[in-house]
C-alpha positions in Angstrom: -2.8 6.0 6.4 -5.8 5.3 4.0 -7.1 8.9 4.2 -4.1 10.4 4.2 -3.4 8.9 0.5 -6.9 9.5 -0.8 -6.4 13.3 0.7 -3.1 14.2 -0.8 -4.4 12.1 -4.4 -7.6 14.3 -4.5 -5.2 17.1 -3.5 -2.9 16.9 -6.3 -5.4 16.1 -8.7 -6.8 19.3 -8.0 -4.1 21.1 -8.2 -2.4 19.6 -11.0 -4.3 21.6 -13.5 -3.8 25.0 -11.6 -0.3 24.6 -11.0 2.9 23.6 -12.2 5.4 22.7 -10.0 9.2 23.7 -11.1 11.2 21.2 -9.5 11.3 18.7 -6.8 12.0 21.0 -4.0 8.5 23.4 -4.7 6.4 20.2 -4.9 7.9 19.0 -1.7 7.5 22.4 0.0 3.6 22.5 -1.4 2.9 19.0 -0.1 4.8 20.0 3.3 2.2 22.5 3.3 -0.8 20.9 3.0 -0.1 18.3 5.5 1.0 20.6 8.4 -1.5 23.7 7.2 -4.9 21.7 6.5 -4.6 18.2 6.5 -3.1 17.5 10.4 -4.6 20.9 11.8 -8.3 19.5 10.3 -8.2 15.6 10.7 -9.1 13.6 14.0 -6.8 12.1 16.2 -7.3 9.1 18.6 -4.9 10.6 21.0 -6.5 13.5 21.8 -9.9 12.0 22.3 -10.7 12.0 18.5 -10.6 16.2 18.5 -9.0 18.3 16.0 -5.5 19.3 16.9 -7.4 22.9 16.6 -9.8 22.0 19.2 -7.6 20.7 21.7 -5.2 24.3 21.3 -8.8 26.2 21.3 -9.7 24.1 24.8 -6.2 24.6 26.1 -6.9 28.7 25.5 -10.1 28.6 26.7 -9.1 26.5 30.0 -5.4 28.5 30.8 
């Protein structure tokens, strides 16, 4: 849960002088989309043997 703070603070603090978000809703839909489109898809995850989520997919390709 410690990373995940410290990714999505480094992650706003970046974008936070590029962007200006117009309401609730579009900050929500940006932060939506950094978790499911970078943040979850790059990360490790004990439960899959401590592989990317795109690894495991990429093996399950590979191997079907």
């Amino acid at each position: 849960m410690i990373m995940l703070v410290l990714s999505l603070s480094r992650y706003f603090k970046e974008r936070r002088s590029h962007v200006q978000y117009l309401d609730y809703k579009s900050a929500k839909l940006a932060l939506f989309q950094y978790i499911e489109g970078w943040y979850n898809r790059k990360r490790i995850h004990s439960s899959i043997d401590y592989k990317t989520p795109q690894e495991m997919e990429d093996f399950h390709t590979r191997a079907g």
